[in-house]
C-alpha positions in Angstrom: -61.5 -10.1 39.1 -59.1 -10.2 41.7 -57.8 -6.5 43.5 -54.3 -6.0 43.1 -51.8 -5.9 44.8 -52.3 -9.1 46.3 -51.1 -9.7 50.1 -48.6 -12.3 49.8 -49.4 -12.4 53.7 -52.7 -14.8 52.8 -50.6 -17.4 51.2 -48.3 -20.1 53.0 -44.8 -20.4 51.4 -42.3 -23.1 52.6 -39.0 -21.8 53.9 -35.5 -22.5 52.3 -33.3 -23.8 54.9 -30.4 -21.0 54.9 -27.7 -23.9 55.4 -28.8 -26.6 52.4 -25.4 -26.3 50.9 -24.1 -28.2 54.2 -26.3 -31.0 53.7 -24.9 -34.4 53.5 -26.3 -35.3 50.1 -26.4 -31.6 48.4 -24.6 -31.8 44.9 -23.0 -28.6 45.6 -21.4 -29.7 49.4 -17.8 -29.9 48.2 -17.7 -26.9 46.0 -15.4 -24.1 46.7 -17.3 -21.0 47.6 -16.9 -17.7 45.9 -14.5 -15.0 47.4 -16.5 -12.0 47.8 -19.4 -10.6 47.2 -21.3 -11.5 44.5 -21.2 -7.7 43.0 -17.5 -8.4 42.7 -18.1 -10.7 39.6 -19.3 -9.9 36.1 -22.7 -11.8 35.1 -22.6 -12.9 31.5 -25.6 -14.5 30.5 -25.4 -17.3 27.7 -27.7 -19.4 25.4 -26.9 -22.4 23.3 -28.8 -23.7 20.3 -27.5 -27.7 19.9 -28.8 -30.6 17.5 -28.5 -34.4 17.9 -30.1 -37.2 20.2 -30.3 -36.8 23.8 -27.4 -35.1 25.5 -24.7 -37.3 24.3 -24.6 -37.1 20.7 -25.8 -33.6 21.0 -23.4 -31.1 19.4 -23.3 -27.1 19.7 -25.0 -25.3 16.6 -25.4 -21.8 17.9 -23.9 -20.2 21.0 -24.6 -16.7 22.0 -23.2 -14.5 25.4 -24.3 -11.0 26.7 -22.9 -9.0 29.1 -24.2 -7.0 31.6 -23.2 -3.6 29.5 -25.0 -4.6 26.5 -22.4 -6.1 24.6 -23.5 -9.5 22.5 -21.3 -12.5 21.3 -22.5 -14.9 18.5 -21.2 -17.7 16.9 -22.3 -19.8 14.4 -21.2 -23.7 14.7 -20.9 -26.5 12.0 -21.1 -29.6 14.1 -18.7 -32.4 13.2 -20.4 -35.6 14.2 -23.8 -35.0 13.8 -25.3 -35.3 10.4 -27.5 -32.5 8.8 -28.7 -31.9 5.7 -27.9 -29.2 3.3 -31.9 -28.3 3.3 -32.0 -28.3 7.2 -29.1 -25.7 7.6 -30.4 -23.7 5.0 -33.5 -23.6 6.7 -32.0 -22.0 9.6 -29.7 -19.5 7.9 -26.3 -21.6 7.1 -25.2 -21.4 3.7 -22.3 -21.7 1.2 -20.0 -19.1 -0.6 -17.7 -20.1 -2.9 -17.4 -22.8 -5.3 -18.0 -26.9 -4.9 -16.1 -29.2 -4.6 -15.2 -30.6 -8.3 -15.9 -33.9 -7.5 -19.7 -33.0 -6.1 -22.0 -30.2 -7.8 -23.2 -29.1 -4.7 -21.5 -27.5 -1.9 -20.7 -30.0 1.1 -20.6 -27.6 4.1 -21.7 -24.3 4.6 -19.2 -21.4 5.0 -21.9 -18.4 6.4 -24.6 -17.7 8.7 -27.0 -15.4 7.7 -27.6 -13.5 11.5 -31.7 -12.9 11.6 -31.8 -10.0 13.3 -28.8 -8.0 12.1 -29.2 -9.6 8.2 -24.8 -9.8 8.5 -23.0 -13.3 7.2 -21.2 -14.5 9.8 -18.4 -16.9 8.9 -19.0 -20.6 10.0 -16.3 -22.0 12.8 -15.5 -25.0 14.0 -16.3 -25.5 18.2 -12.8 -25.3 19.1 -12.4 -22.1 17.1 -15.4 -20.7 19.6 -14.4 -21.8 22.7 -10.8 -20.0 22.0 -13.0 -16.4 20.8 -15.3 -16.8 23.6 -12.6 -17.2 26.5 -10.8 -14.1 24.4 -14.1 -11.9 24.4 -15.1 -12.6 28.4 -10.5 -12.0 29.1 -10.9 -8.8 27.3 -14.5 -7.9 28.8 -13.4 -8.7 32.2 -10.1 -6.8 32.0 -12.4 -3.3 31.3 -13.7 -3.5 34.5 -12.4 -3.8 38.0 -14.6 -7.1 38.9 -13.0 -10.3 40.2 -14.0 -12.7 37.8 -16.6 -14.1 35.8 -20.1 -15.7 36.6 -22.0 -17.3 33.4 -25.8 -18.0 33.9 
């Protein structure tokens, strides 16, 4: 067994070069920098569930955000262009309310999200629906506090 704390003194780490932003190939060498300090900007973390081939024909499914403060934003997607079965989303917690179609017996997209956690139906949106709550929720977060803008990791 090894004695903790371990001296970080034994081991060799390579250095960072503090300027690698100037370098001539660096992806990130005509980016504008931020104004400030980076305490000046809110940190909302975010995490996307998406479905499809490859990162093309890949489509949003589930996209969640949390703020520093605790506070949580989920959303529930029905992708357009990439084809799920029925079985498949009601596997992960999509379903239907309401009545079929009267030309099919069966429901053709789900309407609600059962949340895991919180066992609350969410209504199903579309992805443009989202992206217009999710620039609403971070304006109205943002506007709470005295930061200059917005940082999403």
């Amino acid at each position: 067994p090894r004695d903790f704390p371990v001296d970080a003194s034994l081991f060799s780490f390579p250095t960072i070069e503090k300027n690698i932003h100037r370098l001539p190939r660096h992806p990130f060498k005509h980016s504008v920098p931020l104004v400030g300090d980076m305490k000046d900007y809110m940190m909302v973390s975010i995490e996307a569930e998406t479905c499809g081939d490859g990162i093309a024909n890949s489509e949003l499914l589930q996209l969640g955000l949390q703020l520093p403060d605790g506070k949580k934003f989920f959303a529930p997607i029905l992708p357009r262009k990439v084809d799920l079965s029925m079985d498949a989303l009601k596997k992960m917690g999509y379903f239907s309310i309401g009545e079929a179609s009267k030309k099919q017996r069966k429901p053709t997209r789900p309407t609600h999200f059962l949340h895991p956690s919180s066992k609350k139906s969410i209504q199903v949106l579309q992805q443009s629906e989202v992206i217009v709550d999710i620039v609403t929720f971070l304006e109205k977060s943002l506007k709470r506090t005295d930061l200059d803008g917005i940082i999403i990791v």
